[in-house]
N, C-alpha and C positions, 0 to 999 in steps of 0.2 A: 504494500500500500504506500503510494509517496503521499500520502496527508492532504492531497489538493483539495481543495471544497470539490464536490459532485457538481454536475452543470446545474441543477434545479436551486441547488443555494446558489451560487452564483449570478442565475438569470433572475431571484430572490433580490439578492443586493443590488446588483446594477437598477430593479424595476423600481427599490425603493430610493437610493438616489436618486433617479429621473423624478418622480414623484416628488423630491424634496426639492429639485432645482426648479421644476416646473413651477412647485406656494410658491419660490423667489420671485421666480420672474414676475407670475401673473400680479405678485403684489408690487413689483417695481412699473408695470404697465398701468396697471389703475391707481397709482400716484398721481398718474398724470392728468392733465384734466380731460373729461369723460367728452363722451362723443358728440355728444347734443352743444358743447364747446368751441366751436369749428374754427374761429378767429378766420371768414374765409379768402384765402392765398393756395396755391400749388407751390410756394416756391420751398415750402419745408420739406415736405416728401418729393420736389422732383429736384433738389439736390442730395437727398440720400439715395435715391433712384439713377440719378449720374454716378455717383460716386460709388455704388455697387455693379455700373455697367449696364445697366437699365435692364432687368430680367424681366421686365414686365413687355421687354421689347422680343423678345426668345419663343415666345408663342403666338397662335391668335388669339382674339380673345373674341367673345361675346359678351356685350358688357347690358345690364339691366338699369333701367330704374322707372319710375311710378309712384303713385301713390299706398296702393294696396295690390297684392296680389306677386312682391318681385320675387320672396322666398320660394312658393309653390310653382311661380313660373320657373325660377332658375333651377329645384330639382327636377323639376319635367325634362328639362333641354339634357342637365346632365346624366339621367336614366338612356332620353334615347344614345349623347354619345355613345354614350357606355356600352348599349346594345350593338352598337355598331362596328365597336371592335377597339375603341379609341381610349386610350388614357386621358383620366379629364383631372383638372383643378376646378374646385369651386369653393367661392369666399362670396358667405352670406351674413348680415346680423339682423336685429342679435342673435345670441342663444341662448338657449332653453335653458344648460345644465350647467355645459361644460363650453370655457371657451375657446378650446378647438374644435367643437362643432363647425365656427365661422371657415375652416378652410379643412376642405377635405380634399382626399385624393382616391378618384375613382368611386366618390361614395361614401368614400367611411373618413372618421374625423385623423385628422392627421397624427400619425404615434409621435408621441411624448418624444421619441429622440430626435425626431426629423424638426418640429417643432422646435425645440431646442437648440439645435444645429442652427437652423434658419435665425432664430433672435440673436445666436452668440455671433454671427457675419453680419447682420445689421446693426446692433447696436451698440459699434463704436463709432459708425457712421451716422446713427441717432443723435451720439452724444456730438459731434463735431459741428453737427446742422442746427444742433443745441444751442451750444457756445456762442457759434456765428448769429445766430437770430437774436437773443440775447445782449449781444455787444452790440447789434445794432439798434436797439430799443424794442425789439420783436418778444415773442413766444416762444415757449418749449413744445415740440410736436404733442398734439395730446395723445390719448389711448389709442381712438382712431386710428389717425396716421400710423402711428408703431404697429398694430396690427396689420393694417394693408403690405406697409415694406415686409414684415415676415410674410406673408402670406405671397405675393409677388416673388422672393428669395424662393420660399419650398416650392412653387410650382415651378423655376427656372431649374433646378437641383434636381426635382424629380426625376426627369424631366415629363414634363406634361405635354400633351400633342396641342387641349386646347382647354383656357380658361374660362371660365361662365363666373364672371365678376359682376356681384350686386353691389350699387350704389348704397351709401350709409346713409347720405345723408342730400336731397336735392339733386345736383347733377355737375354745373359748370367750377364748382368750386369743392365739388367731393372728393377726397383723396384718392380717390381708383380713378380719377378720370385723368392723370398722369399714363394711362394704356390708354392705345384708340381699338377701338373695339371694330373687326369684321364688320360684325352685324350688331347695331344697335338696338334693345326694345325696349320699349315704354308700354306700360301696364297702365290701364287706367288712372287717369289723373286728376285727384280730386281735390279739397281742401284739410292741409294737415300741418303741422309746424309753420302754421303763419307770420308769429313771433321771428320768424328765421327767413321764412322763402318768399313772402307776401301775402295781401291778403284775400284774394281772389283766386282763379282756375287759371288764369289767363298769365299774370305775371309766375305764378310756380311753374307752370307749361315751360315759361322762356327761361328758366330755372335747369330745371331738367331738361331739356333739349341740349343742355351744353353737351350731352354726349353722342350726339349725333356729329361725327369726324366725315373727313372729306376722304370720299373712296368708299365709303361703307354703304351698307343696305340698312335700311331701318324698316322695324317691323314693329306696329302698331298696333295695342286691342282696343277695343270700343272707348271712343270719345268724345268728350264735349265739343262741337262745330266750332266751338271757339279756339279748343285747345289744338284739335287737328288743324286747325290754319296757322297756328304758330310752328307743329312740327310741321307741316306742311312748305312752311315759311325759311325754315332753317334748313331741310333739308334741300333746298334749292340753291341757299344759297354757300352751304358746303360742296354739292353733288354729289348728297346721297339721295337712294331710290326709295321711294317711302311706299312701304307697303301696310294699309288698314284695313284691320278687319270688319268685315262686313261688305267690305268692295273686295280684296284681293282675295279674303280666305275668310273661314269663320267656320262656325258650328252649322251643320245641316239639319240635324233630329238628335232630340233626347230623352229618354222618359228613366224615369229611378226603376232602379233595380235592387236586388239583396246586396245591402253593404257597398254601392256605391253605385253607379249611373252608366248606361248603356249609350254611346254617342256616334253619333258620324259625320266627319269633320269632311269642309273642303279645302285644302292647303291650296298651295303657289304650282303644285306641278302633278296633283291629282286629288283624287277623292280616298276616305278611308274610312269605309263603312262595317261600324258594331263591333267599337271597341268599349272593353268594359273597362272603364275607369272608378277604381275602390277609394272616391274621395266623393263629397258632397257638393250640391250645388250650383246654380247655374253660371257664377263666377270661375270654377275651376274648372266647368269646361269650355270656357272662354280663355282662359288660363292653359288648356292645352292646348286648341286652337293658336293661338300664339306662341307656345312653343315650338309646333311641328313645323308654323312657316321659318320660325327663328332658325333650326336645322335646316329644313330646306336649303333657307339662302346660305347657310354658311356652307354645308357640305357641296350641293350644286348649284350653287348661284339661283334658286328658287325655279330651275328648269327640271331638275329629277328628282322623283318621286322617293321618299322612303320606301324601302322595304317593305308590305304591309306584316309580313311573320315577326319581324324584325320591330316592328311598330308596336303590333300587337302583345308582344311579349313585355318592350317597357313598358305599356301602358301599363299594362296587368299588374306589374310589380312597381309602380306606382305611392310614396305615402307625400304626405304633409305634418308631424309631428305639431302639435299645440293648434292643427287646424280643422275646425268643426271633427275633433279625434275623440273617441271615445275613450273613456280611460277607468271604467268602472262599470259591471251589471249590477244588477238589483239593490238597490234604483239605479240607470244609467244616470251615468256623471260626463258630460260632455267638455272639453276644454276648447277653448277658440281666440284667439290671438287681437282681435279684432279691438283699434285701440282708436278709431276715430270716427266718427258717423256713417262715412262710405262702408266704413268695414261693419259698422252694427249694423248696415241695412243690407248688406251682403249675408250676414249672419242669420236676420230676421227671416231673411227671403229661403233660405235652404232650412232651417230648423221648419217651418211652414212646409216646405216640398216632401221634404223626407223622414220625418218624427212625428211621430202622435204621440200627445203627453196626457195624460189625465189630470196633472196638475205640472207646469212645470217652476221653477224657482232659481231666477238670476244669484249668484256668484260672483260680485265683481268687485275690483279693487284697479282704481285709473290713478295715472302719476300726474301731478299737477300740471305740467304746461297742455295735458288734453280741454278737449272742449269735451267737459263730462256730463252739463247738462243735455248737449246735442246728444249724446250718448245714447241718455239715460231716458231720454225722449224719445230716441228709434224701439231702444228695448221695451218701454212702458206695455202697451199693447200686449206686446206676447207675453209676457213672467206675470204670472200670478201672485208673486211676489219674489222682492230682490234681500238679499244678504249684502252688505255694503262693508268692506273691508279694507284693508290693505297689506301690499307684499312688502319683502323685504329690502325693497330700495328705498334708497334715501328721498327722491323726489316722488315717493306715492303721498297722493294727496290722504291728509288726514281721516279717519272714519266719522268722526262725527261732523267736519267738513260735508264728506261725501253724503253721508246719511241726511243731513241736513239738504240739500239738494235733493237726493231721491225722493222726500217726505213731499216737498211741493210737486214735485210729477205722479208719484205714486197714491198719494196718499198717507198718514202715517200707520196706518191698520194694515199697510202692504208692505213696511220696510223693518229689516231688523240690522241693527247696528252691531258688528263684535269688533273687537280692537286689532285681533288676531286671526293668521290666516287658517290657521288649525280649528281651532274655535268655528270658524264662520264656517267651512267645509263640513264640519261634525251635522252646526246648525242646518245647513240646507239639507242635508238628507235628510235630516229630521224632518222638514217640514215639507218633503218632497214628499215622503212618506205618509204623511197626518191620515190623508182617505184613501188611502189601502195601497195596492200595487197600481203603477202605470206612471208613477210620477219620474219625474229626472230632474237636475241638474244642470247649470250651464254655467262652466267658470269662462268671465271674458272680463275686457276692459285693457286690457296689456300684455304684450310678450312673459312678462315676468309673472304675472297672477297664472297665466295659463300652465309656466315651466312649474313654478311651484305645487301648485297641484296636482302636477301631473306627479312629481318627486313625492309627495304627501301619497299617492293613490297607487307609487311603487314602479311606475315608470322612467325608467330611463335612455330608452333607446332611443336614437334618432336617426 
């Protein structure tokens, strides 16, 4: 015996270092200031993007943004990659759980070492675009930024054949819009971080459209006429080819099915009829609609047809994690992401199409800069009664804040206040349950009420 450790202690220590360098980092990352922070400039991240050799220059990319709908879009596009043979990167936020959900590769969240590797080559380049900013009266990159350059470094390192990058935040001044993207899409555009983008449809449009690059195709889902003449407007004057759905491509027939909804879509280069898509709602499959021309244009210039076995098969294995997801039987416990009016009226419309509830009872907990009472206004109607809580960030709006609001929409016979998000989750089953079986659950308001619930109710997979 030469005394070596065995490989299982070994791959033991090594997993739990990683594990211990990884609390480092992520707590040296959210030092900085948070994403909603933006100070907005490119010129922090696209001098640590010079200064790494531009990796975000090493691939295609397909880059996202919208109001609602870009997470579920951007897993769509990178399911069908993936079916088709191709190594993909993809950087979405936020996350659920964990936050190397935000960049995966191929699918699954990036390993702890790769992650690691990637922060220890950016971040002396971090610190030097630091310094500079700094000494000239500027900022330190926030969270954001530091994210995107890892995330940019792992998919160059990979190497990735093609990146599906979602916008964090808006579009012309987002840190991923340092890549120009193949194919640009914008996902329904509604009103959301006004405080930030403005305060109409029309100026956030010319917001977002900043990622519409010259040379590229842009692929568009259903819009306000006002908003489609802005992108309409921009891509003309880049040259790119703007393709919207409902003119180029769209949905043909839908009707619900068991556990998700039966569709047949028409793309940019054919038809693809009676694909069963295991996600809710009339927005998701607008949402694949607009992915498959998003592939389209990128793989054949919107002239060849996907595969339909090949179609068929990602649809199928198809999720949305914190999206209209179930995450509990008796009584069903629903989770949904939905953190701004478009999204609760997106919300409203598929819990209507696809759920019969004998009683059902809201679960929500909104961070203060949402419009909560628009909110709380879309949901009124449907919840027979709401639980008004909050998670564990720092900018969730207070509970008796919030509750105090629901009271004037609801009534106060129809709201119950708990401080706590344990608490309030116990409480709604309870009162899902009051007249026997049939009742559910619906945890919404924000990414982060939906994650934690879902953590609470024992899921973690994404």
């Amino acid at each position: 015996m030469s005394g070596r450790p065995d490989q299982a202690a070994q791959d033991a220590a090594r997993n739990l270092e990683e594990m211990k360098r990884m609390r480092e980092i992520e707590e040296a990352i959210l030092a900085r200031a948070p994403e909603n922070d933006i100070g907005p400039s490119l010129e922090r991240i696209a001098a640590v993007m010079e200064l790494a050799g531009d990796p975000q220059r090493s691939y295609p990319v397909i880059h996202l943004t919208g109001t609602n709908g870009k997470t579920s879009t951007s897993r769509m596009i990178d399911t069908i990659l993936q079916e088709t043979g191709l190594s993909t990167g993809r950087f979405t936020s936020p996350h659920l759980h964990d936050l190397r959900e935000r960049i995966t590769l191929s699918g699954k969240p990036i390993p702890r070492d790769k992650f690691i590797a990637a922060y220890e080559d950016v971040a002396p380049l971090v610190e030097i675009v630091d310094d500079r900013s700094l000494a000239s009266g500027g900022r330190r990159m926030n969270f954001f930024e530091v994210l995107v350059a890892i995330a940019f470094a792992a998919f160059a390192d990979a190497p990735v054949d093609v990146a599906v990058i979602e916008v964090g935040l808006g579009g012309s001044w987002d840190a991923t819009n340092v890549a120009d993207g193949t194919v640009a899409v914008i996902t329904p555009i509604d009103l959301d971080h006004t405080h930030l983008l403005g305060d109409d449809v029309v100026d956030i449009a010319h917001e977002k459209s900043g990622i519409i690059k010259a040379g590229s195709v842009t692929v568009a889902g259903i819009q306000d006429p006002d908003v489609a003449a802005v992108l309409a407007e921009r891509a003309e004057e880049v040259g790119s080819e703007l393709r919207l759905e409902g003119d180029a491509f769209g949905v043909l027939a839908r009707e619900v099915a068991l556990g998700g909804q039966q569709i047949s879509l028409r793309g940019l280069a054919g038809e693809y009829p009676d694909l069963f898509l295991p996600l809710h709602g009339a927005h998701q499959a607008s949402n694949l609609a607009t992915a498959v021309a998003a592939v389209e244009s990128f793989l054949g210039g919107g002239q060849q047809a996907i595969d339909h076995e090949v179609l068929t098969a990602a649809v199928g294995r198809m999720t949305s994690p914190g999206r209209l997801e179930i995450v509990r039987r008796s009584p069903t416990v629903l989770v949904d992401a939905a953190h701004n009016p478009h999204g609760a009226r997106s919300l409203v419309a598929a819990l209507d199409e696809a759920f019969t509830f004998t009683r059902l009872v809201g679960l929500v907990g909104i961070v203060s800069d949402k419009d909560a009472t628009a909110i709380l206004e879309v949901l009124e109607p449907r919840l027979d009664h709401v639980v008004v809580t909050r998670s564990s960030s720092p900018r969730a709006m207070a509970p008796a804040q919030l509750g105090a609001l629901a009271t004037e929409i609801f009534g106060e016979s129809r709201v119950t206040v708990e401080a706590n998000l344990p608490d309030a989750l116990e409480r709604a089953v309870t009162l899902a349950e009051e007249e026997g079986m049939g009742g559910g659950v619906i945890a919404t308001g924000s990414v982060i009420t939906a994650g934690e619930v879902r953590l609470l109710l024992g899921r973690t997979e994404t």
